[in-house]
N, C-alpha and C positions, 0 to 999 in steps of 0.2 A: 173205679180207679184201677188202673192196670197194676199190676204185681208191683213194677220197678220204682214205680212214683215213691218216693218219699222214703223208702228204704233202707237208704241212708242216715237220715234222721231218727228211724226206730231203730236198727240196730248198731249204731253206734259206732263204735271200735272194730265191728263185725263187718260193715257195711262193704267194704272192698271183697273180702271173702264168699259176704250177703249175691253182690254183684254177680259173681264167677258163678256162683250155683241159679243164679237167677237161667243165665246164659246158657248153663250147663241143661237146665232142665227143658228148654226148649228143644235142645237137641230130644233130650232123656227125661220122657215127663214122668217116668215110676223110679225111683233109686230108693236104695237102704243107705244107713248110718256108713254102712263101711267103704260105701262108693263113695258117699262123699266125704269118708276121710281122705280116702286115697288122691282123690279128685283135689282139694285145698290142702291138703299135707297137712291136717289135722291128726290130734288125736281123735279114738272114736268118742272120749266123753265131750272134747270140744264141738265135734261134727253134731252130735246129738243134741248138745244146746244149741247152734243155731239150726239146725231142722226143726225143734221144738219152739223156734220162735219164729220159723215161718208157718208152722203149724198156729200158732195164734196170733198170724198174721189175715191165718184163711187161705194160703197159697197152695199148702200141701198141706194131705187128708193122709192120716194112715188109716189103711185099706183091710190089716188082716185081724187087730182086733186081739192083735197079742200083746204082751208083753215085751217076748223077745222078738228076733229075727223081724222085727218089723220092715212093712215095706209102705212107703208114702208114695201118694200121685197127686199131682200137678192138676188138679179137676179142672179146674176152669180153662185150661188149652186142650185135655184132653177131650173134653163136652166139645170144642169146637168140631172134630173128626167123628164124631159119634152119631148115629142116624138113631131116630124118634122112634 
């Protein structure tokens, strides 16, 4: 299933928001919480709850395995540009 399908329906009240970052990350397949506050004019604790429910979406992976300063990517479009 592609990222976009059904989206809407999971996040809810988010889903327009959900949208914008969807779009965003094709440009931008690595962002932190604070880009995408800036990006949706979130706070960063609102920006972090919908990152973390694309995160358990399976859309974004965070990558550094911390706690803070996390950074997410976009795997599955980034795997498209990546050689074997």
């Amino acid at each position: 299933m592609m990222p976009c399908q059904g989206l809407g329906v999971t996040l809810n009240r988010r889903a327009e928001k959900g949208q914008h970052l969807i779009q965003f990350l094709y440009r931008k397949p690595v962002v932190n919480i604070n880009e995408v506050a800036e990006l949706l004019e979130l706070t960063p604790k609102s920006a972090s709850a919908l990152v973390t429910e694309f995160v358990n979406l399976d859309i974004l992976h965070e990558i550094t395995g911390q706690r803070r300063n996390r950074i997410f990517k976009f795997n599955e479009y980034v795997r498209l540009f990546e050689q074997d």
